[in-house]
Each structure stands twice: as C-alpha cells, then as structure tokens.
VEXFI-904954 format. One record per residue (C-alpha): x, y, z; residue number from 1; residue in one letter. Coordinates in pm, whole numbers, plus 32768, in hexadecimal, padded with zeros to 4 digits. Each point is the difference from the previous one (the first is absolute). Example, Ala and Ser with C-alpha at 12.3 -4.5 7.8 and 13.67 -1.06 7.14 Angstrom:
REM residues 2
{x=84CE; y=7E3E; z=830C; vokol=1; pase=a}
{x=8089; y=8158; z=7FBE; vokol=2; pase=s}
REM end
This chain:
REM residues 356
{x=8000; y=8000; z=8000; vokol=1; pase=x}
{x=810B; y=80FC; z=803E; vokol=2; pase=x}
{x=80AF; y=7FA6; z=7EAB; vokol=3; pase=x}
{x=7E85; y=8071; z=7F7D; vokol=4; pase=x}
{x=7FEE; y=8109; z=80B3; vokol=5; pase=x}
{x=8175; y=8094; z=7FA6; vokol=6; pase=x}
{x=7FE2; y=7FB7; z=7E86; vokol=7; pase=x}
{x=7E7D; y=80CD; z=7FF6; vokol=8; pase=x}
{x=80B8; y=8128; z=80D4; vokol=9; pase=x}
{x=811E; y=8002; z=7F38; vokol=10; pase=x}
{x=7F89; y=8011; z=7EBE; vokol=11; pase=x}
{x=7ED5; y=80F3; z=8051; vokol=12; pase=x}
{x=8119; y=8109; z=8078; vokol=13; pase=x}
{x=80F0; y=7FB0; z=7ED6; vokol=14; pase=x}
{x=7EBF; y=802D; z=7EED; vokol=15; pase=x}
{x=7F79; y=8138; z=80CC; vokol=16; pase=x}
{x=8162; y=80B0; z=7FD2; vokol=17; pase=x}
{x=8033; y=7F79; z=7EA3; vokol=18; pase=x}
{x=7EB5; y=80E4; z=7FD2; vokol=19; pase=x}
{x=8069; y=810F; z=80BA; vokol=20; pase=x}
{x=8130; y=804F; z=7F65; vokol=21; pase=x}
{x=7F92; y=7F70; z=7EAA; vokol=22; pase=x}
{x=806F; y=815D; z=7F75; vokol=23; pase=x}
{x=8183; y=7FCD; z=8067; vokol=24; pase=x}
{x=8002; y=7EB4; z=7F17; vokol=25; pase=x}
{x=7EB6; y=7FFA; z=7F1E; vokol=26; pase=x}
{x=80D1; y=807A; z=7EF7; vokol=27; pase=x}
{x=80A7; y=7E92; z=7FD6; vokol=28; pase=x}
{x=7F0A; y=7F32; z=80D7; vokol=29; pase=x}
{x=7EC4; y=8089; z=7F82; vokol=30; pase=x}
{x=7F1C; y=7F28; z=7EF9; vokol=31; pase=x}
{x=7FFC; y=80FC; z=7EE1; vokol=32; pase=x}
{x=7F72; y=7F37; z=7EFE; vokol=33; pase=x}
{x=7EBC; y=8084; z=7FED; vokol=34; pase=x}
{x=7F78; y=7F6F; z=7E8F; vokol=35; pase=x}
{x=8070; y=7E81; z=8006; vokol=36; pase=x}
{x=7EF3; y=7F16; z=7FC7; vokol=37; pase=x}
{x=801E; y=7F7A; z=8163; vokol=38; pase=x}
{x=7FD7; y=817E; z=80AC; vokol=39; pase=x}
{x=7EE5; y=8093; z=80A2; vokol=40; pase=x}
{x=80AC; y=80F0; z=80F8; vokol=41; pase=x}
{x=7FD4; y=8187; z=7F8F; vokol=42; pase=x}
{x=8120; y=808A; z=80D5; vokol=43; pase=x}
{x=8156; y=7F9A; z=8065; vokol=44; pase=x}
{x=8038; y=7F06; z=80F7; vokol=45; pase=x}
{x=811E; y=7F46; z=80AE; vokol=46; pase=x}
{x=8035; y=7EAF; z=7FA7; vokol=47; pase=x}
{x=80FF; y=7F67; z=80FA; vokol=48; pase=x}
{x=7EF1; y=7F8A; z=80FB; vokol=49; pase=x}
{x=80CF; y=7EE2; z=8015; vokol=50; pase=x}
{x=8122; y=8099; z=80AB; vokol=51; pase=x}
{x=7EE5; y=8025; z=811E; vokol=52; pase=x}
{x=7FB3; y=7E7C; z=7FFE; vokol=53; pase=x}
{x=818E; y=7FA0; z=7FD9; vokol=54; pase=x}
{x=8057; y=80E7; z=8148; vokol=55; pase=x}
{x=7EC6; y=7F79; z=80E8; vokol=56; pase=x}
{x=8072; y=7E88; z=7F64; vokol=57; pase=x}
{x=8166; y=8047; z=806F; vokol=58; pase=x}
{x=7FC6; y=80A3; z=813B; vokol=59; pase=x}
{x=7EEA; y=7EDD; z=8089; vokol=60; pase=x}
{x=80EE; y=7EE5; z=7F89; vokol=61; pase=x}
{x=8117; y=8091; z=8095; vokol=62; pase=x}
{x=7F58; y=802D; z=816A; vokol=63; pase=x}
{x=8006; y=7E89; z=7FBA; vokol=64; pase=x}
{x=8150; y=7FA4; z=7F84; vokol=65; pase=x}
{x=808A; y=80BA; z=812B; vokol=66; pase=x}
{x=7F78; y=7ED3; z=80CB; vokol=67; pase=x}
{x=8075; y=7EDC; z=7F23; vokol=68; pase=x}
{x=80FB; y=8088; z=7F64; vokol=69; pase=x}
{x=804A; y=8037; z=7E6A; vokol=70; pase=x}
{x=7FB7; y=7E98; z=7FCF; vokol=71; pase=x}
{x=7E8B; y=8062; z=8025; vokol=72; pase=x}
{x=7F37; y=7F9D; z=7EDB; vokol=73; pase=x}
{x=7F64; y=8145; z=7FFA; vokol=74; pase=x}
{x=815A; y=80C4; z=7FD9; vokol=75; pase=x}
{x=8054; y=7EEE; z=7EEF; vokol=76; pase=x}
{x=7ECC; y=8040; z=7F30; vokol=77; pase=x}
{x=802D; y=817C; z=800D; vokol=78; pase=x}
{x=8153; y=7FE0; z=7F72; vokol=79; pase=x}
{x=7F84; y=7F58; z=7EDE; vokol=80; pase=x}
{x=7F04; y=80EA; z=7FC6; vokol=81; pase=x}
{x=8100; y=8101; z=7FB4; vokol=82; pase=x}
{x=8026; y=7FD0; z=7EA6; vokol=83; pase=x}
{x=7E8D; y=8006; z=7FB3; vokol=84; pase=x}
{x=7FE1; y=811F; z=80A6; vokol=85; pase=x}
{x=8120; y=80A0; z=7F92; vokol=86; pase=x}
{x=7F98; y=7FF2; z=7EB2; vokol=87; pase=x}
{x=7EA9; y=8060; z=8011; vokol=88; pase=x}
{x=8042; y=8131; z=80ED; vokol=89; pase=x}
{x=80F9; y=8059; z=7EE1; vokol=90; pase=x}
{x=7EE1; y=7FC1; z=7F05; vokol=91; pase=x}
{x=7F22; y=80FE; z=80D0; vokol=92; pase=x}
{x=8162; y=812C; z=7FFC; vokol=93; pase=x}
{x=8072; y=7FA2; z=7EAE; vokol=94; pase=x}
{x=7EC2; y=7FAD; z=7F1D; vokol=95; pase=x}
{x=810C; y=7F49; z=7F43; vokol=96; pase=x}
{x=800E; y=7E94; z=8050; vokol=97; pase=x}
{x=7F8E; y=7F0B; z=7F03; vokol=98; pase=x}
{x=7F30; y=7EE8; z=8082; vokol=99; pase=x}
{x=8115; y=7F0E; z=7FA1; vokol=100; pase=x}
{x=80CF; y=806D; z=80F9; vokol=101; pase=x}
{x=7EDE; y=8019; z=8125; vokol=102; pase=x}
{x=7FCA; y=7E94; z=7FAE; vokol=103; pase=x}
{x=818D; y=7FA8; z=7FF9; vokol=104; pase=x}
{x=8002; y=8098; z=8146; vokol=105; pase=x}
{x=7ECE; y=7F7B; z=80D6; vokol=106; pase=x}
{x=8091; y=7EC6; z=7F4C; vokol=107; pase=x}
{x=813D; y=8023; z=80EE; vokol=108; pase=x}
{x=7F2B; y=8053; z=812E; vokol=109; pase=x}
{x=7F52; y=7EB4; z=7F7C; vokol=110; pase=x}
{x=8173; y=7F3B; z=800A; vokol=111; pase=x}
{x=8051; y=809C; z=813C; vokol=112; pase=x}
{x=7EDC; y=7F71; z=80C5; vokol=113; pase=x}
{x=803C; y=7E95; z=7F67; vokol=114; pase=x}
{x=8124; y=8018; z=8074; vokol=115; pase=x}
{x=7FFE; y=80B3; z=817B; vokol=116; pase=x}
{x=7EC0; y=7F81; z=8081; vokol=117; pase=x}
{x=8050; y=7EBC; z=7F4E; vokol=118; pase=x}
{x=7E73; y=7FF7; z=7F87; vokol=119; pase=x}
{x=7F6F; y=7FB6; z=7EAC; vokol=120; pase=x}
{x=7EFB; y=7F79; z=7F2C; vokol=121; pase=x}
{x=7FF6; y=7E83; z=803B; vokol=122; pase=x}
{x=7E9A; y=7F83; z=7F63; vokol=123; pase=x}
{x=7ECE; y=8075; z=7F71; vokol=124; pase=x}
{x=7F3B; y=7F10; z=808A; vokol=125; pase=x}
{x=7FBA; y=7F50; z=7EB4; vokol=126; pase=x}
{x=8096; y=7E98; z=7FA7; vokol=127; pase=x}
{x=8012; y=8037; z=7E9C; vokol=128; pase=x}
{x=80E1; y=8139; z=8014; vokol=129; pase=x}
{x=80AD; y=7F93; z=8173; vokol=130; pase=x}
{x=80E3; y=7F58; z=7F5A; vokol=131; pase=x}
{x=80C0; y=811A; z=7F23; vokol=132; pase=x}
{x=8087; y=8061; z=8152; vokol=133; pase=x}
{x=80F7; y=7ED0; z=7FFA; vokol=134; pase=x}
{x=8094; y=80E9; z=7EC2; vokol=135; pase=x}
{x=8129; y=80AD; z=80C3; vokol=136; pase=x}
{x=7FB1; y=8178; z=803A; vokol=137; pase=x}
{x=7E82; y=7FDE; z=7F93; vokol=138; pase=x}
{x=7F85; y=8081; z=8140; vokol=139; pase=x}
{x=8112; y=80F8; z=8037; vokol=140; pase=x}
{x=7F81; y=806D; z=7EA6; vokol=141; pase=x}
{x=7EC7; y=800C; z=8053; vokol=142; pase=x}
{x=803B; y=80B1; z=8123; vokol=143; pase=x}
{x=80B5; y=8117; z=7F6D; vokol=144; pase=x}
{x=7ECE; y=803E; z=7EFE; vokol=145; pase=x}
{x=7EE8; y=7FF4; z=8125; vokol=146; pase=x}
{x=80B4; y=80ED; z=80C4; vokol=147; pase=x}
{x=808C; y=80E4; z=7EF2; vokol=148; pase=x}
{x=7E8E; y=7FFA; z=7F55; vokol=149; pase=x}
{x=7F40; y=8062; z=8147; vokol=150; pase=x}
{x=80CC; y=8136; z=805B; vokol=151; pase=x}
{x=7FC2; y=8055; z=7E89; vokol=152; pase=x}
{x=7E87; y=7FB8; z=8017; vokol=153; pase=x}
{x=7FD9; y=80D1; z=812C; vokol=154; pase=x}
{x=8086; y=8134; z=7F32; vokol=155; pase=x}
{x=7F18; y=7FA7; z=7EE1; vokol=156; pase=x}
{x=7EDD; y=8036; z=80EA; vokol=157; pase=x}
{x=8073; y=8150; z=80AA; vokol=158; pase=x}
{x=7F0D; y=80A9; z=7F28; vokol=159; pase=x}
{x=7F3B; y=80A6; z=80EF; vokol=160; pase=x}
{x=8007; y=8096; z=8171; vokol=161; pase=x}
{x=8009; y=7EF4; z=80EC; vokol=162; pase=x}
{x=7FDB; y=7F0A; z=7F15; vokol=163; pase=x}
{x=812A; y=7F07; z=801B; vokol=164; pase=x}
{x=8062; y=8089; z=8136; vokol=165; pase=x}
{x=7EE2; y=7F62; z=8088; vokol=166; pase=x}
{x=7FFA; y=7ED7; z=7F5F; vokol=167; pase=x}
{x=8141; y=7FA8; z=80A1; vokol=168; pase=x}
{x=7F89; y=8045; z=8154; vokol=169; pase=x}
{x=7EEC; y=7F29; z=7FF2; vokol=170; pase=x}
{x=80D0; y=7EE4; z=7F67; vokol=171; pase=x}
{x=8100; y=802A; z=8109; vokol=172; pase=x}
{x=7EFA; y=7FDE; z=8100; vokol=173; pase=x}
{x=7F64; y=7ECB; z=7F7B; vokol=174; pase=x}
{x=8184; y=7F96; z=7FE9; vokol=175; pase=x}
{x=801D; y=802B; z=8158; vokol=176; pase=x}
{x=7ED8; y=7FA2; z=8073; vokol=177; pase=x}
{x=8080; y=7E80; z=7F5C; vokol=178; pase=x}
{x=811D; y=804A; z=8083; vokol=179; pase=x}
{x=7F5C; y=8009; z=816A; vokol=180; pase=x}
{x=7F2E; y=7EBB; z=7FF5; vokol=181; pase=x}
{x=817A; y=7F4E; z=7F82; vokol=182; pase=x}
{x=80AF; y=80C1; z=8150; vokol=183; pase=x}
{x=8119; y=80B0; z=7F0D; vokol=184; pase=x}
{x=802D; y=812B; z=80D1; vokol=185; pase=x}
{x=8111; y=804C; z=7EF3; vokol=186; pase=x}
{x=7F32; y=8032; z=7EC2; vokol=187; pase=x}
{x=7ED5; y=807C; z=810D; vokol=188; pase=x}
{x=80F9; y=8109; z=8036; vokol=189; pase=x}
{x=807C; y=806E; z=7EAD; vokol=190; pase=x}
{x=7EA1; y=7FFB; z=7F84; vokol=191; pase=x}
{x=7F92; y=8128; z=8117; vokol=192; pase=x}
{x=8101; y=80D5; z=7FE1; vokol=193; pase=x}
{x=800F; y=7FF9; z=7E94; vokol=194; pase=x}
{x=7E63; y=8040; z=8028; vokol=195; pase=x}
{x=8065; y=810A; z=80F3; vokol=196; pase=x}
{x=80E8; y=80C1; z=7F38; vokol=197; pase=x}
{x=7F06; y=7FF6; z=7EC6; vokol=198; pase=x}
{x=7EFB; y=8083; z=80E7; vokol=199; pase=x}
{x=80CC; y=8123; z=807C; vokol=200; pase=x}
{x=8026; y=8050; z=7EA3; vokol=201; pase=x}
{x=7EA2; y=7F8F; z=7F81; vokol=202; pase=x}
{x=7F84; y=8144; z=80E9; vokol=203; pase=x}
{x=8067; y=80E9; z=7F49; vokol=204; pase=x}
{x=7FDD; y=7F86; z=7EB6; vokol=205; pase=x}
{x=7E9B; y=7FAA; z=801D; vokol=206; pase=x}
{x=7F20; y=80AB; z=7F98; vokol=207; pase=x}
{x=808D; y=8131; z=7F9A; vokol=208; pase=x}
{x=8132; y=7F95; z=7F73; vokol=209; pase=x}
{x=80E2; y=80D1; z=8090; vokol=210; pase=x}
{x=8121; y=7F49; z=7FB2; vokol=211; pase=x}
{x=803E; y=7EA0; z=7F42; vokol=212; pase=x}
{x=8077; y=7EA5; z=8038; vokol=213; pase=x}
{x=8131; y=7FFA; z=7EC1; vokol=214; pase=x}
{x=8066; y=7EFC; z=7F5C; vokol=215; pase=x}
{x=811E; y=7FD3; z=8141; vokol=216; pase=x}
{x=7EBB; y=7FB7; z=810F; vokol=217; pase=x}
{x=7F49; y=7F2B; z=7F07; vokol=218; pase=x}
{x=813B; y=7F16; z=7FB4; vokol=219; pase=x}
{x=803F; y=7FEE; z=8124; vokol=220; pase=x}
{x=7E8F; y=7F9C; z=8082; vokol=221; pase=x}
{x=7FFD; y=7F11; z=7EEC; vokol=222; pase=x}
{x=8150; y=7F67; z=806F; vokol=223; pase=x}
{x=7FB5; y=7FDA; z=8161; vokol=224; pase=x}
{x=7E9E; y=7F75; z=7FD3; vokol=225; pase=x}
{x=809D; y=7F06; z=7EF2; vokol=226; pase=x}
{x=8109; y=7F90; z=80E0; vokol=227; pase=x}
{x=7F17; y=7FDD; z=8155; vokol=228; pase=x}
{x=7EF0; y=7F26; z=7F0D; vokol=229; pase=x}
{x=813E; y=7F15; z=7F96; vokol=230; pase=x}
{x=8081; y=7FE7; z=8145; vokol=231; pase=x}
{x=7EC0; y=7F87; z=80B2; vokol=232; pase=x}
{x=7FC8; y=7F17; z=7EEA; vokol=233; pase=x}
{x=816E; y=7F66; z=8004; vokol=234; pase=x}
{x=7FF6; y=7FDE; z=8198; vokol=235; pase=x}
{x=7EF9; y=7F74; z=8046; vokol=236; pase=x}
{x=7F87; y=7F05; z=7EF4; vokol=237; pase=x}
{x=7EAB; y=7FFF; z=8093; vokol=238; pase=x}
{x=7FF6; y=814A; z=7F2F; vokol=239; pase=x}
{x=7F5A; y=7FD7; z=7E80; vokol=240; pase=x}
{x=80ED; y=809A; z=7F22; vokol=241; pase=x}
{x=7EB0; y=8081; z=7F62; vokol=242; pase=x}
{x=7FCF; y=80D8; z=812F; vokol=243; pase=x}
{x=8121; y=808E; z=7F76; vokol=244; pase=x}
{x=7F90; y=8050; z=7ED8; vokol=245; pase=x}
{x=7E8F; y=802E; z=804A; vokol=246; pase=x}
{x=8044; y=80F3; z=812A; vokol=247; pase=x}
{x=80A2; y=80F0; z=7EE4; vokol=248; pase=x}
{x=7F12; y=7F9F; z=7F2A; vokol=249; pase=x}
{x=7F9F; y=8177; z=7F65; vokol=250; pase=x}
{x=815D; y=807E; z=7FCF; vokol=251; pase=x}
{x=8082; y=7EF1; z=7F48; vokol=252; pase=x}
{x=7EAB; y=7FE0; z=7F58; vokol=253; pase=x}
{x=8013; y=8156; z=7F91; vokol=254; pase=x}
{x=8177; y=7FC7; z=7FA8; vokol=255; pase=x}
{x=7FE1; y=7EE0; z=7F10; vokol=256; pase=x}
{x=7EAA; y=809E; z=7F70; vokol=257; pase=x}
{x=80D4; y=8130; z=7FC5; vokol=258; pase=x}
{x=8125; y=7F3F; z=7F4D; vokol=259; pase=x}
{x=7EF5; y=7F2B; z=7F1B; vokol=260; pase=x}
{x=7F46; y=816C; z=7FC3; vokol=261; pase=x}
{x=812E; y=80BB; z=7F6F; vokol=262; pase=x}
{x=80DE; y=7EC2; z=7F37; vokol=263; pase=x}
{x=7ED0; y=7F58; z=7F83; vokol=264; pase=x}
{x=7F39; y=8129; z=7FD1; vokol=265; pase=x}
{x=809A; y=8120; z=7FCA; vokol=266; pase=x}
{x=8142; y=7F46; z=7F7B; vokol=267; pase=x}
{x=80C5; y=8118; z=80FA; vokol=268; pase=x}
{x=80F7; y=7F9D; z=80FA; vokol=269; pase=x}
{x=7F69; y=7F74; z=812B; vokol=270; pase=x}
{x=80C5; y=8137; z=80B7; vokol=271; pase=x}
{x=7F1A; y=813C; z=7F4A; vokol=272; pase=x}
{x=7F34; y=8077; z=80BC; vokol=273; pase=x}
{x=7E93; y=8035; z=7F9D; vokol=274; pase=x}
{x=7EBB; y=8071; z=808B; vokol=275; pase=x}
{x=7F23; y=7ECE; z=7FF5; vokol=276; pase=x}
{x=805A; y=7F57; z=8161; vokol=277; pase=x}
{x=7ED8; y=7F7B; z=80BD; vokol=278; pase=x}
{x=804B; y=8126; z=80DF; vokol=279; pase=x}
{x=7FDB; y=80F5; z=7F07; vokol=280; pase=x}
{x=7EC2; y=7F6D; z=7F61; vokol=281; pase=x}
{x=7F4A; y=802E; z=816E; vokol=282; pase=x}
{x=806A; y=8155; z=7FEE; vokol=283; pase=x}
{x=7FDB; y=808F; z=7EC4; vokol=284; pase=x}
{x=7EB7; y=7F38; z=7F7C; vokol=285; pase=x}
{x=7F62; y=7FC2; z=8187; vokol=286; pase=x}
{x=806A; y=8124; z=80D6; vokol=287; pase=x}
{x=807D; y=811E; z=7F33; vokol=288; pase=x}
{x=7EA1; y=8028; z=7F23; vokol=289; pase=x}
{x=7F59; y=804F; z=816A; vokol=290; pase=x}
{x=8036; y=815F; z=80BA; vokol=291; pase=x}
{x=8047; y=8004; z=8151; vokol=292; pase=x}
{x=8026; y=813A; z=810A; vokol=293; pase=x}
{x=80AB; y=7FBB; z=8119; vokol=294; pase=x}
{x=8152; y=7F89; z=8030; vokol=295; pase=x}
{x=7FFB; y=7E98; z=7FA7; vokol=296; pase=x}
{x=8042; y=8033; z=7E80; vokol=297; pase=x}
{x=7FEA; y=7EE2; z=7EE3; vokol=298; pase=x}
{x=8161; y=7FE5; z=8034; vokol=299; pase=x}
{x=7FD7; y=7F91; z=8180; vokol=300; pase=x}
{x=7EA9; y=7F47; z=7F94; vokol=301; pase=x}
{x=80DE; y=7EFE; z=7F09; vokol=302; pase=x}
{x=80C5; y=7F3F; z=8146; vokol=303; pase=x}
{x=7F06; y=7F74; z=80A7; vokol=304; pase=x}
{x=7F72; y=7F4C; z=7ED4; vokol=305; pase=x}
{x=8141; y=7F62; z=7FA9; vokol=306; pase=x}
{x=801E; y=7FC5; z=819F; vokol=307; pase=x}
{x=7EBF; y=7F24; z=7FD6; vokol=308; pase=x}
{x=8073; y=7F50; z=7EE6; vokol=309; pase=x}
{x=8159; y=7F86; z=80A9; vokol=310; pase=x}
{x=7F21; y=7FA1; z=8132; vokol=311; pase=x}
{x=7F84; y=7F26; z=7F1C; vokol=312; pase=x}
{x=8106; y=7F02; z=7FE6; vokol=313; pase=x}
{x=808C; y=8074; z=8131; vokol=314; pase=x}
{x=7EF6; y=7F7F; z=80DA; vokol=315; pase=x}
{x=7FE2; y=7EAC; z=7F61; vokol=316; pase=x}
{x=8196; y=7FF7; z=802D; vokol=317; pase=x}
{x=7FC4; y=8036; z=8191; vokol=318; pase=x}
{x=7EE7; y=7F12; z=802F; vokol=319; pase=x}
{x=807A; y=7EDB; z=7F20; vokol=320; pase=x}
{x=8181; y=800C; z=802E; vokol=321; pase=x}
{x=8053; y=7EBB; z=8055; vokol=322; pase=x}
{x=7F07; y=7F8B; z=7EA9; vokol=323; pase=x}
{x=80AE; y=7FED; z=7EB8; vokol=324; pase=x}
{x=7ED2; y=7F6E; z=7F4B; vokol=325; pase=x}
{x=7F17; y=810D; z=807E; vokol=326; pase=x}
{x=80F6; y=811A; z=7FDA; vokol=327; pase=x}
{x=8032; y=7F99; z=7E98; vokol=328; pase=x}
{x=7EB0; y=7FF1; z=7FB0; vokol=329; pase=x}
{x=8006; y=8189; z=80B8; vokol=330; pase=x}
{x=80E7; y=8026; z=7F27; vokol=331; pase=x}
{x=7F34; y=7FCB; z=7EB0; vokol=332; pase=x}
{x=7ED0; y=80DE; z=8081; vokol=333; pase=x}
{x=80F3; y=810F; z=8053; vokol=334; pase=x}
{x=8065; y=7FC8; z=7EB0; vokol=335; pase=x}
{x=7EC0; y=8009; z=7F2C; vokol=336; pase=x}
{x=7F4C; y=8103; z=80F0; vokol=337; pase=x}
{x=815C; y=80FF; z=7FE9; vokol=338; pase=x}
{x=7FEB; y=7FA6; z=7E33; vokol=339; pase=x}
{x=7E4C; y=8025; z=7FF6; vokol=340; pase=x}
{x=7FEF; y=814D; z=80C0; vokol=341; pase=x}
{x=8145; y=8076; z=7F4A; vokol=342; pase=x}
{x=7F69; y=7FBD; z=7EC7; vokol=343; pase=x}
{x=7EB4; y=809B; z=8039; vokol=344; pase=x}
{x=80B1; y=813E; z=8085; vokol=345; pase=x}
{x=80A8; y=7FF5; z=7EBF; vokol=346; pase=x}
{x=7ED2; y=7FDB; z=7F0B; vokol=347; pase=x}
{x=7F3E; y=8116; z=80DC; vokol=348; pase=x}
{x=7F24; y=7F07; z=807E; vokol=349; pase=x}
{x=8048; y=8021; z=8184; vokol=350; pase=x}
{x=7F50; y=7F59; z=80E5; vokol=351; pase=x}
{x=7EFB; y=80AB; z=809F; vokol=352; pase=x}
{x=8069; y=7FC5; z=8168; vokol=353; pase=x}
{x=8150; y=809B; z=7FBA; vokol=354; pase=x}
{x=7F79; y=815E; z=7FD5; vokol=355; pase=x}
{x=7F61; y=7FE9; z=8141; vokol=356; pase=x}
REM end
C-alpha cells in the first residue's frame, strides 16, 4: 500500500509541475502537430506525461529495493524498461524516431527481461502448436514479439484523453487482483504502483487534457503490462496463457486490426498513421455529430466507450483464468463483436444503443 500510495503522490506532483512550468519547455515538449489524422487537440500541449509515470514508478520501487536490495525484481524490471522508455520519451522531444527503431528498442527491453527475471513464454495452451516450443528460441521469440507488440499497441490506442491510460489501470488491477488469489505479493506489487503512478497522471489528463501520456508513458504501460501478464502465466502454470492474451484483449485487437487495415487495405506501411481507428470512429461518427455544453467534450466522451469495450474481455479474463477452453471461446466473441460493430461504424450503420 505505501508503494501505491508513493507512486500516485509522486507522479501527481511531477505532472502538476510539468503543467505549471509547461512554458519553460513547451517549446520542445509540446504536441504541435495540430492537423495529423490522429489529432483532435486545438492548442498546444505537453506530451511527456510519461516522465510523470517513470518518476512515481522509480520512486515506489525504490522505497522497495532499499529493503531487499538491487536484486529486487522490481528494480530489475525498471532497468529494462529503460530502453523503451528511452526511446519513446525521445519520440515525444524529437518527433523524429521511426517506428523501426521504437520496435528495435522495446525489442531489447523484451531480451532484457528473458534474460534478468529469467521468465518467458512457455505454452499456449494448445497441443497442436505446444510443440514448436521444443524449436530452440521459439518462446524467447515469441516473447520478444508479445512484449515489443503490447507497448506498441498501447500507443496505438492513446487517441484520446484518458483513453489508454485507463485501460492500463484497469488491466493492472485485474492483474493484481490474480495476482492476489495466487499470493505473489511481487507482481501484486508492481501491478499497484504501476496503477498508482498512471493514476497520478490520469488526474490531470482526464478530462481536460491538460497534458498527454507520449509515446514514452504508453511504451512503457504497454511494456510493463506485457511483462506482468507473461510473468503470471510462466509462474504459476495454473495460469491460461489465454488470460494472457485475453486480459489485453483490445489493444492487441486494435493492433493487429490496425496492421490488416493499412497492408491489406490501404497497401501503406503498417506504421502510417490514419484516422480510421475504432477510437476515432466513436468520436468522429458517434460523439462529435452531437453538441455538448459543459466541460465533458466529445473528446473526453470517446474513453469511456473504448473503457467498456476492454472490460469486455477483461472481465471474462478475471473470472475464467484458470479455463483455456472458455477463455478461447471469449476469445472468438471478443473477436466477432470488436469486427461487427467496427464494421457497422464503418458503413454508417451504428448501432442504435451506441449513440445513447
């Protein structure tokens, strides 16, 4: 509870004096781009949020490593965050990294984890592909692409305020929440202070958007959330890898939708941006049509919609964990419901109940 408690405080303070003295460093650290197809801000606004969230990390985990020393698993995984967060908080100054090198990089953090904490994808819980992991360095393979793809996918769906910011603290707390019924006071731990950092920043990003998450915060979410969801899978084999997989469900969903969108498509590189996310459908054919006059704009109006929709496989993720048959077959719903209302967005034929 005090890690909590330390990351939330920490990061708050750090984000509130980003703000404040945005005007010393907006110049460089401000979002400027006002015109991309993936921009609906109207003034300049920082985007190094994740400096917040990297300080109230390091300053909770440390209260910790001071009692068990630098061999705490905590200190371990922050050190191989550094290169995913390097890069994107050098994204977020620069404006000038391909994603080539983002993905070289979390790659690394990826390597370093197999490596340090010794943990790695071991089985996907189906005999017909099980056995590829006999191939030497499949699963350290595989590995590297979950992790490096999740800390990507979290930066593909930091459309909005709040949006993946929250996402990750509601899949850290169903991490932890497994992580309490196993007794891992470890990945318990990581989980809440990682929630309570992203909360300390979440405050003053939502609603008004007063200052963003950068590519640096949502790498690193994506990272730490991808390596937590290996590690309880590859410690306790009670685990379904599809837990894994299903408890992320609408990132990577939205990732590999994304990917298919743009090669098959648009026959672009799967690294363009564009303006059709799922996110950006809900906004510009649900929420931005309607006028609103009070505070809580379309912008702010877009998270909670995509909040629902990762509760969606979230949920089933909590309640069936130990299940790979039923979280498979969560799985495929997730699937066709996230394609159908997609589509239907797409051919302006929305469901009624989403314009409630």
């Amino acid at each position: 509870m005090l890690g909590l408690i330390v990351a939330f405080l920490t990061s708050f303070v750090v984000t509130l004096l980003i703000i404040r003295f945005k005007h010393l460093h907006q110049h460089f650290s401000g979002d400027s781009d006002l015109t991309g197809p993936q921009k609906f801000h109207k003034t300049v606004v920082p985007r190094i949020g994740g400096i917040s969230i990297a300080v109230g990390l390091f300053t909770a985990v440390l209260t910790k490593t001071f009692a068990l020393g630098p061999t705490n698993p905590g200190f371990i995984l922050l050190i191989c965050a550094i290169p995913t967060f390097a890069i994107g908080l050098t994204e977020d100054l620069t404006k000038n990294i391909g994603v080539r090198q983002r993905l070289l990089l979390t790659a690394i953090s990826a390597i370093c984890v197999i490596y340090l904490l010794d943990i790695q994808i071991k089985s996907l819980g189906i005999p017909l592909i099980d056995f590829l992991f006999v191939i030497p360095y499949f699963g350290i393979a595989i590995t590297v692409i979950a992790i490096a793809g999740l800390s990507n996918a979290y930066n593909i769906i930091d459309g909005f305020n709040g949006l993946s910011s929250m996402v990750g603290i509601i899949t850290l707390l169903a991490l932890g929440y497994v992580a309490y019924i196993l007794g891992d006071t470890t990945i318990i731990f990581l989980s809440l202070v990682m929630a309570g950092a992203i909360l300390g920043f979440f405050i003053w990003n939502y609603p008004q958007g007063l200052i963003f998450l950068g590519d640096g915060g949502a790498y690193l979410i994506g990272f730490w959330i991808a390596t937590l969801s290996i590690w309880l899978c590859f410690k306790y084999p009670e685990v379904s890898p599809w837990f894994a997989l299903l408890i992320n469900g609408y990132p990577v969903m939205e990732t590999l939708f994304t990917i298919y969108r743009r090669r098959i498509h648009q026959n672009k590189s799967p690294g363009a941006p564009d303006g059709i996310h799922f996110h950006t459908l809900i906004y510009r054919r649900v929420l931005q049509t309607k006028c609103y006059d009070n505070a809580l704009s379309a912008n702010a109006r877009t998270a909670p919609y995509l909040w629902i929709l990762a509760g969606l496989s979230i949920t089933p993720a909590v309640l069936w964990w130990q299940s790979t048959p039923i979280l498979i077959g969560a799985c495929a719903v997730f699937l066709i419901s996230y394609t159908w209302i997609y589509s239907r967005i797409v051919k302006f034929k929305t469901p009624h109940w989403i314009h409630l």
